[in-house]
Structures are given as structure tokens and as C-alpha cells.
MIMILO-57737 format. One line per field, with one value per residue (C-alpha): residue number from 1; residue in one letter; y, x, z. Coordinates in nm, 4 decimals. Layout:
<pts>
resi (NUM; ...)
resn (a; ...)
v (Y; ...)
u (X; ...)
w (Z; ...)
</pts>
This chain:
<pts>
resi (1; 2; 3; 4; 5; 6; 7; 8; 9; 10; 11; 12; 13; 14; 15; 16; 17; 18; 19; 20; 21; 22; 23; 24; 25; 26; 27; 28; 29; 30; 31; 32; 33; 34; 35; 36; 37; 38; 39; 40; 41; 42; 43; 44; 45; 46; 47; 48; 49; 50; 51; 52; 53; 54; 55; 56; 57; 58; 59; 60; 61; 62; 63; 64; 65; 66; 67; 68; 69; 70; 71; 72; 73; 74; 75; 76; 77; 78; 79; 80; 81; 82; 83; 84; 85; 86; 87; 88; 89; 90; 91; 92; 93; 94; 95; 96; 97; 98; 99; 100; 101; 102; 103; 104; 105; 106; 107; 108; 109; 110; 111; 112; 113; 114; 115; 116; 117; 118; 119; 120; 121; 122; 123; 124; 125; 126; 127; 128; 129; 130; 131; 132; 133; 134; 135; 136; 137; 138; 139; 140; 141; 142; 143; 144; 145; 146; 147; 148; 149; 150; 151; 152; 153; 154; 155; 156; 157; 158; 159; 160; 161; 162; 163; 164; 165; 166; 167; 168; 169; 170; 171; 172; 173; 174; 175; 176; 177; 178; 179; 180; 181; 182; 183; 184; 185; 186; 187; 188; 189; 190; 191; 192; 193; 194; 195; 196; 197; 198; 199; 200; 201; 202; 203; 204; 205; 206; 207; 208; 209; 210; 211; 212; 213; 214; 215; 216; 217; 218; 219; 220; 221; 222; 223; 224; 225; 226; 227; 228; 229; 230; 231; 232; 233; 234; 235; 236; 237; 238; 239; 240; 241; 242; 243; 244; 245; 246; 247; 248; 249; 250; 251; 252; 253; 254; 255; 256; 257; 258; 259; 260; 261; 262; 263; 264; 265; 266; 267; 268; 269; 270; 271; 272; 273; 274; 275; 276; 277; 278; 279; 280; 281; 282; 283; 284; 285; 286; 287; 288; 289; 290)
resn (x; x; x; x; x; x; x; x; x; x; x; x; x; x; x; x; x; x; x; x; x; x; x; x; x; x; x; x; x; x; x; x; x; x; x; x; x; x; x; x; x; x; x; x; x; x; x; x; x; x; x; x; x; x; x; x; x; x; x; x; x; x; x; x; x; x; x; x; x; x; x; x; x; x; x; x; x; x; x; x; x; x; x; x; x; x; x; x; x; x; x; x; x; x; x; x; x; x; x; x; x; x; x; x; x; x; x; x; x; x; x; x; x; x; x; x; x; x; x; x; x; x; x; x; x; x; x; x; x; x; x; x; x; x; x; x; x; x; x; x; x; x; x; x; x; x; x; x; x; x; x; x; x; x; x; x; x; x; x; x; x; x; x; x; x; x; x; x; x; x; x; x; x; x; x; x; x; x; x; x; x; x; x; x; x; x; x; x; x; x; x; x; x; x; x; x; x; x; x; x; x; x; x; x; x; x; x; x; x; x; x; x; x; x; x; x; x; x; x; x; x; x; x; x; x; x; x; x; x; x; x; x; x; x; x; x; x; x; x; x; x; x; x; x; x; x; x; x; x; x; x; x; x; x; x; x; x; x; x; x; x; x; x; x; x; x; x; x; x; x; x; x; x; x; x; x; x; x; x; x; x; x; x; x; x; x; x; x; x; x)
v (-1.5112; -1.5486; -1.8677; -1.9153; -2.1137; -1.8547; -1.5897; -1.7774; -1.8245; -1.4986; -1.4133; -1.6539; -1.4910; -1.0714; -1.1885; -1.3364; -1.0039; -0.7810; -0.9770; -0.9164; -0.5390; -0.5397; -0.6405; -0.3087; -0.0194; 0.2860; 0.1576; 0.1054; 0.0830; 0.0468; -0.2812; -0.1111; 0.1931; 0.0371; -0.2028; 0.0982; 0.2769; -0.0712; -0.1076; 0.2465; 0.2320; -0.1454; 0.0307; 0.3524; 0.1571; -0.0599; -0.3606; -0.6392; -0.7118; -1.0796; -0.8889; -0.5520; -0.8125; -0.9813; -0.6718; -0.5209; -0.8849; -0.8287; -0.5232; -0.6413; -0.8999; -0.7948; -0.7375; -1.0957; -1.1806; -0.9399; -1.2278; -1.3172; -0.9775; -0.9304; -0.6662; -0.4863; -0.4383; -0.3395; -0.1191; 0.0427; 0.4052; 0.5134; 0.4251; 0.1249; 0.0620; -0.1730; -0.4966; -0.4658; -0.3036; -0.6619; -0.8387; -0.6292; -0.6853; -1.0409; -0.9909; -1.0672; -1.4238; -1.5224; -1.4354; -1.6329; -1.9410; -1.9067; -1.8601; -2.1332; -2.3915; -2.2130; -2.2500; -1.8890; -1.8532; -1.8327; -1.5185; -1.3205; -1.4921; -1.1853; -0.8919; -1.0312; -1.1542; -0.8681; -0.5524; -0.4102; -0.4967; -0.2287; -0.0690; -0.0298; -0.3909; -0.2134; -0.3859; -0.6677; -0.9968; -1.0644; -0.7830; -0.8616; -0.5160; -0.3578; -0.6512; -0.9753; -0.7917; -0.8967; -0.5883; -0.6819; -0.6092; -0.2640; -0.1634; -0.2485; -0.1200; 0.2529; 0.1927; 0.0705; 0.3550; 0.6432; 0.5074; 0.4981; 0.8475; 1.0291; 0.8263; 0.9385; 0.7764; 0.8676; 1.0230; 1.2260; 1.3261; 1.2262; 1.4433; 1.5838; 1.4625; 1.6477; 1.5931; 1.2710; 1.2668; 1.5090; 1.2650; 0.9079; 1.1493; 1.2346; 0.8020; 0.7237; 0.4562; 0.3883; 0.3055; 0.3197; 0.2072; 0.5178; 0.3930; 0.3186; 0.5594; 0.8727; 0.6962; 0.7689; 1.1288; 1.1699; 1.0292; 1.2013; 1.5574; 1.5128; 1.4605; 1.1075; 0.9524; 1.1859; 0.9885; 0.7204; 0.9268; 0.9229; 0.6779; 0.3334; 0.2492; 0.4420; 0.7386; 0.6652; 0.8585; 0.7675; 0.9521; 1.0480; 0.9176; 1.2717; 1.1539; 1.0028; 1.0884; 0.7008; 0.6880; 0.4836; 0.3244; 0.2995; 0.1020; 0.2431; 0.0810; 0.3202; 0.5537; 0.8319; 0.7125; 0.4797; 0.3314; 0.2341; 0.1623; 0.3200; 0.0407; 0.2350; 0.3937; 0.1540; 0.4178; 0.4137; 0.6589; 0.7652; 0.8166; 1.1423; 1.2713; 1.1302; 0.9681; 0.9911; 1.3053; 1.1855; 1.3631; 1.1105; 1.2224; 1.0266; 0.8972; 0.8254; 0.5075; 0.2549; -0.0311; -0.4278; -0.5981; -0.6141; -0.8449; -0.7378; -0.7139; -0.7934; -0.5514; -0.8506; -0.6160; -0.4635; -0.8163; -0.9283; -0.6554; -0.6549; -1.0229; -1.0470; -0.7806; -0.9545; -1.2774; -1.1496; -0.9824; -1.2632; -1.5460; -1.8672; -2.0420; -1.8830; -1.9663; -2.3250; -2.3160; -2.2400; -2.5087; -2.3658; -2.6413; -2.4368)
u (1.9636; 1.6044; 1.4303; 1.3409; 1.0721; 0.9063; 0.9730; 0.8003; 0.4878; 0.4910; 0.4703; 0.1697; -0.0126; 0.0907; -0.0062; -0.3628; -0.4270; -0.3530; -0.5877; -0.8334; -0.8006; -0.8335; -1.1500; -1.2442; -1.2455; -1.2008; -0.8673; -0.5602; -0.2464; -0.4563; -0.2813; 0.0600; 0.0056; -0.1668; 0.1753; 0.4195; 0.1864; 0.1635; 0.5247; 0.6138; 0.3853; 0.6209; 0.9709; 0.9189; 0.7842; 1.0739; 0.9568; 1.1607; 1.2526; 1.0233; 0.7350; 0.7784; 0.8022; 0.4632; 0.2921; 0.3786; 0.2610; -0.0509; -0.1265; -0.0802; -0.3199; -0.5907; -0.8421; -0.7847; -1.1591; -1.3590; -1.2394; -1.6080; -1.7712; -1.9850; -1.9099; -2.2250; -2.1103; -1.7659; -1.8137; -2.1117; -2.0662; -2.2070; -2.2706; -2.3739; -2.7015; -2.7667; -2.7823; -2.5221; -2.3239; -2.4105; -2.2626; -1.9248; -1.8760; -1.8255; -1.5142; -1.2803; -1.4073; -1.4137; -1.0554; -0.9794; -1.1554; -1.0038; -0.6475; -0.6766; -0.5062; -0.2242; 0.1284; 0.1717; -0.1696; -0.0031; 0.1966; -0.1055; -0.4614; -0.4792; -0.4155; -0.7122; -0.9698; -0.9499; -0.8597; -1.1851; -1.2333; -1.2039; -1.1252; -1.4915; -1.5538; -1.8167; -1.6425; -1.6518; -1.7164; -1.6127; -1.6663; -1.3088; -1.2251; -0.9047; -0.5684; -0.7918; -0.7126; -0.3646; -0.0982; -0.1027; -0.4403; -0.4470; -0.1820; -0.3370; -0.6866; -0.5331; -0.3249; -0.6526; -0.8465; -0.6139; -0.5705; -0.9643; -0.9935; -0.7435; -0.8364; -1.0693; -1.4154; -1.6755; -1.9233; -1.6226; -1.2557; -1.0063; -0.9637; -0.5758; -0.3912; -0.4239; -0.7832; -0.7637; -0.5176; -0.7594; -1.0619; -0.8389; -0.7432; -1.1119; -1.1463; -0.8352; -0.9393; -1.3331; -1.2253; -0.8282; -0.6041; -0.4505; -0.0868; -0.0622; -0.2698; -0.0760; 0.2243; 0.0451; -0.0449; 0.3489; 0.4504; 0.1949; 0.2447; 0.6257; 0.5373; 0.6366; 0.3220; 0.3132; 0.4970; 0.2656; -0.0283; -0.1963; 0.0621; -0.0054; 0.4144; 0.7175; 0.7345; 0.4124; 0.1516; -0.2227; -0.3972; -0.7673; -0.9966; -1.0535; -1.4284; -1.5565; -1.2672; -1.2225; -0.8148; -0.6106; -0.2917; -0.0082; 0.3269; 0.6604; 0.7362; 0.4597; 0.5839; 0.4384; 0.1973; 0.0972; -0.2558; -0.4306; -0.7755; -1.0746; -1.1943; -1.4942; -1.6030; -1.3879; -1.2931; -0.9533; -0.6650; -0.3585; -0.0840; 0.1372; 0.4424; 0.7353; 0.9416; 0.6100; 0.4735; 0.1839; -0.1111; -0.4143; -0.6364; -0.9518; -0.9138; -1.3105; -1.3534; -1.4948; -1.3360; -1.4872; -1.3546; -0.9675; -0.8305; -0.6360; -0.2812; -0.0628; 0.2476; 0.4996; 0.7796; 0.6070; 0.5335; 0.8778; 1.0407; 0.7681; 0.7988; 1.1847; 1.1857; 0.9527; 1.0947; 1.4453; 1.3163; 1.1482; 1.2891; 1.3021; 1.3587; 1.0350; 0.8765; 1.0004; 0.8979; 0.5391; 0.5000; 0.5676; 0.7484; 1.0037)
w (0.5900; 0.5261; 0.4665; 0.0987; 0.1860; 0.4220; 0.1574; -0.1075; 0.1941; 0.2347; -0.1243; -0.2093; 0.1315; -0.0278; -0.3667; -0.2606; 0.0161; -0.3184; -0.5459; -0.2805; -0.2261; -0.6226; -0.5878; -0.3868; -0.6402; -0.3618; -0.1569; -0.3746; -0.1634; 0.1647; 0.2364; 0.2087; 0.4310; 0.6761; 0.6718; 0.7158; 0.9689; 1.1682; 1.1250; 1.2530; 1.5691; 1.6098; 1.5804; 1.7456; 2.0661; 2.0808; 1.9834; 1.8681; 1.4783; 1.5057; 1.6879; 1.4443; 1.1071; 1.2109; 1.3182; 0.9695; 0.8416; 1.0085; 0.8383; 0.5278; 0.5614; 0.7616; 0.5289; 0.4212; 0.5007; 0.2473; -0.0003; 0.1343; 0.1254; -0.1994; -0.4492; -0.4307; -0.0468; -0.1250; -0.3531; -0.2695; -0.3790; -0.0816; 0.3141; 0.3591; 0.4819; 0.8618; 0.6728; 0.4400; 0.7577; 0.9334; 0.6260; 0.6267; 0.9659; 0.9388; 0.7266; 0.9956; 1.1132; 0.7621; 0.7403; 1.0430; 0.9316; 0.5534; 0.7191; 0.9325; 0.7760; 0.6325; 0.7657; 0.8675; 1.0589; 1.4091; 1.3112; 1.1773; 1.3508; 1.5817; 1.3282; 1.0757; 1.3272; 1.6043; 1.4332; 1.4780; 1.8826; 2.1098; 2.4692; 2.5485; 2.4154; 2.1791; 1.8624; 1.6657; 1.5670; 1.9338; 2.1683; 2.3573; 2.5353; 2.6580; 2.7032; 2.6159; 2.2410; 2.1546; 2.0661; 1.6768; 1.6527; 1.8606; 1.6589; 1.3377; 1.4585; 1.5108; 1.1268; 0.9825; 1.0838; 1.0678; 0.6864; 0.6068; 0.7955; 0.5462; 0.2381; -0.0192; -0.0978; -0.3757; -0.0891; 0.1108; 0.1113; 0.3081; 0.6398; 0.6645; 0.8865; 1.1738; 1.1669; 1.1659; 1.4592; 1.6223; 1.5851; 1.7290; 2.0156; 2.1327; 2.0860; 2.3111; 2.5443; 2.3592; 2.0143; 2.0507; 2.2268; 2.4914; 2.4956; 2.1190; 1.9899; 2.1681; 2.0184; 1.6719; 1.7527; 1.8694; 1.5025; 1.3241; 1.4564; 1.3910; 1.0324; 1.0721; 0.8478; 0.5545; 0.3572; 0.3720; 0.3585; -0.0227; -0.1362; -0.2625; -0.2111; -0.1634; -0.3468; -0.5527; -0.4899; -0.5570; -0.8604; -0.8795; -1.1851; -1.3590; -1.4183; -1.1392; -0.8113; -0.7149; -0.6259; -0.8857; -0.7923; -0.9858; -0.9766; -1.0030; -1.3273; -1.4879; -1.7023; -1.9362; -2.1829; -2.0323; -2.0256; -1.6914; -1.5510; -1.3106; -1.1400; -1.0132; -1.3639; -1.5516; -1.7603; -1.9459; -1.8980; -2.0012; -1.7875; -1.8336; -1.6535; -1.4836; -1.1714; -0.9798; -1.0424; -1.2688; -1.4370; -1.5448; -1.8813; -1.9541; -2.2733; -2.3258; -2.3558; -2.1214; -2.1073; -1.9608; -1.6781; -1.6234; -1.4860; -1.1319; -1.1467; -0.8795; -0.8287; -0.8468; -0.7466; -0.4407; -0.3415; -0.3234; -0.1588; 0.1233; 0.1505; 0.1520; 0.4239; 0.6189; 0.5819; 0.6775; 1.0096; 1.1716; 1.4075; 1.2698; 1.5857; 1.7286; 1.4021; 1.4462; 1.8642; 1.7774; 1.5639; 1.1851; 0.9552; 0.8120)
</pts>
């Protein structure tokens, strides 16, 4: 039976990662996927349900840090130049310092502050190398990049897939991690990821801004007629179709600042199923008042 309290932990942690990947206008549902690849990589490799539960926890929040990243960084419509590169790449010790304190930082400490080490040692903020970098993290380093890799962005499209699997496996052992990363090219050539691919949750696929390309995610509680919101071109739109298979039309008018919204549904699901796969003894062994 899970633990209400850790449920309603978990929720306040998925509600504050969401507002923050609001803030970035070109990676709607990147929290999610990168969740369900991280969780995939967790079950097919045998791993328990505590270990798989905080890996997919991980990947949920490992962005957590770009809370401190400005917006003319983050959304830069374009690469980023060396400085602003220097600024981005302190995202994950922010994250670890701003997580810090909270309750849950033991289970999730490794997937925000080291998913961007690697092998060679050649990553960052901390230049660990090959097993000093926990398994949460290498698992969460392949998801994160095998999500950004078939993603769009306003200055390129997403690769397919099996580019994208093509490019990790010329990186196996520099970038990525050999065993888990061949476990990624065995799920992704067995068509094992494409129903995460270009989704922002199950079943939902993301939709494309008809003027400027920017992907917009929608909920499953949208429905035809809807109205929804570019937040690259902040242009409005009106939502047509039905049980997923939408169509978005530019209405023409521009609309100010709205205010994120947090997918309250999404939220709880992911946190009750988190919540119900992890160990509340080990929770309660490492210290965790639950």
C-alpha cells in the first residue's frame, strides 16, 4: 500500500520539475519520456521494483536545476554560444544544492547532479568517469540524450530513431555507458521506444506550432475546440480532432504570458506509481522520515 505521505512528496517534487520544464518553450513532455525510457532500461535489466521506481524518479527530475538557468539561455532559438554553454552547464549542481534539503534527496541526488558525467570523464560539473558515476545517472544520461537526439528544436529536427541509436552506438564507452547503452540499442531496434518517442504521455502525441515548428504538448483531457498556447511564438491555437489524433490551426492572435499549467492528472498517476513501487523500509534505513 503506498505511503500517502510519500505520494503527496512525490507530487509536490512532479509538480515543481513540470513548472520548471514550462519554463523551456522547445521540450514539452521531455520529463515524461525521459521517465519511461529510464524506467525501461531499469526493468528490462532486471532491476528491482525500489531501484526501477527511483531510477524512473530520477528521470523525472533531473532537469530540476535549470530552475536557475535564465530564459534567454533556455530558450535561445538557436545554439548556444561558449558562455551561455558555461552557464547551462551548471544546471545540475544547482539542482543538487536546491534539492538538498528535501526529504526525498537521497533517492534522486545522483540522477540530477551526474547525468551529464561520462565514461571518458570528459563531462560535467564533475568530470567522474566510468563506475565512480552511480547506475541512476548512466541510465538517465543515455534516456536524456536519446530524448534530445529525436526531439525537435527551432534550428533542427529530430533524428529517427535509428539514427539516433546509430549515433549512442559510435559513443559506447566515451559518452555512454557500453553495458546500458547496448541495452538501449536492443530495446530500440525491437521497436520497444516508439511509443515514447514524440509523445508528451501515453497515447498523446506532441503537436507542432503551425507558425513557428516549436512542439506543443497537450493533455489527454483536451478535446476538439479547444484553445491552447505556443510558448515559443505565443501564438494562440485551436485544437481540432479527437482521442489523440489532433490537428492545431493558428487562430492569429498573439496572446501575453500564460501562466504554466501543471497536468494534475499526469502528476498523480506518475506519483502513485512511484510511490507504490518503492521500499519503505529502505526508505526508512537511509534515513527518510516517513
Amino acid at each position: 500500500m503506498p505511503s500517502p505521505l510519500l505520494t503527496h512528496l512525490l507530487q509536490s517534487l512532479h509538480t515543481v520539475a513540470m513548472l520548471v520544464e514550462a519554463r523551456d518553450a522547445y521540450t514539452g513532455g521531455h520529463l515524461w519520456r525521459v521517465s519511461q525510457f529510464a524506467r525501461l532500461l531499469a526493468e528490462d535489466a532486471g532491476l528491482d521494483e525500489h531501484e526501477t521506481a527511483r531510477v524512473a524518479l530520477g528521470g523525472f527530475m533531473h532537469d530540476f536545476g535549470k530552475v536557475g538557468i535564465p530564459d534567454a539561455i533556455l530558450n535561445k532559438p538557436d545554439k548556444l554560444d561558449e558562455a551561455e554553454w558555461a552557464i547551462m552547464q551548471r544546471h545540475p549542481g544547482i539542482g543538487e544544492k536546491m534539492i538538498a534539503q528535501h526529504p526525498l534527496a537521497p533517492l534522486i541526488r545522483g540522477a540530477i547532479a551526474w547525468h551529464h558525467e561520462r565514461p571518458d570523464g570528459r563531462g560535467y560539473p564533475y568530470q567522474l568517469s566510468d563506475e565512480a558515476i552511480p547506475v541512476e545517472a548512466r541510465i538517465v544520461a543515455l534516456a536524456d540524450a536519446f530524448d534530445a537526439m529525436t526531439s525537435n528544436r527551432p534550428y533542427r529536427k529530430g533524428m529517427p530513431i535509428a539514427a539516433a541509436l546509430a549515433e549512442i552506438e559510435r559513443n559506447l564507452g566515451t559518452q555512454f555507458d557500453r553495458e546500458w547503452g547496448e541495452r538501449l540499442l536492443q530495446l530500440g531496434r525491437a521497436g520497444r521506444l516508439h511509443h515514447i518517442v514524440g509523445h508528451s504521455e501515453p497515447g498523446i502525441p506532441l503537436q507542432n506550432c503551425p507558425s513557428c515548428g516549436p512542439t506543443v504538448a497537450l493533455t489527454r483531457r483536451a478535446r476538439s475546440g479547444d484553445r491552447a498556447w505556443c510558448p515559443a511564438c505565443h501564438g494562440e491555437l485551436r485544437v481540432l480532432g479527437r482521442d489523440g489524433d489532433w490537428l492545431l490551426s493558428a487562430t492569429g492572435r498573439k496572446l501575453p504570458f500564460q501562466a504554466p499549467v501543471v497536468d494534475e492528472e499526469l502528476v498523480g498517476d506518475f506519483s502513485r506509481s512511484i510511490s507504490a513501487g518503492l521500499n519503505l523500509r529502505i526508505i526508512e534505513a537511509i534515513g527518510i522520515p516517513i
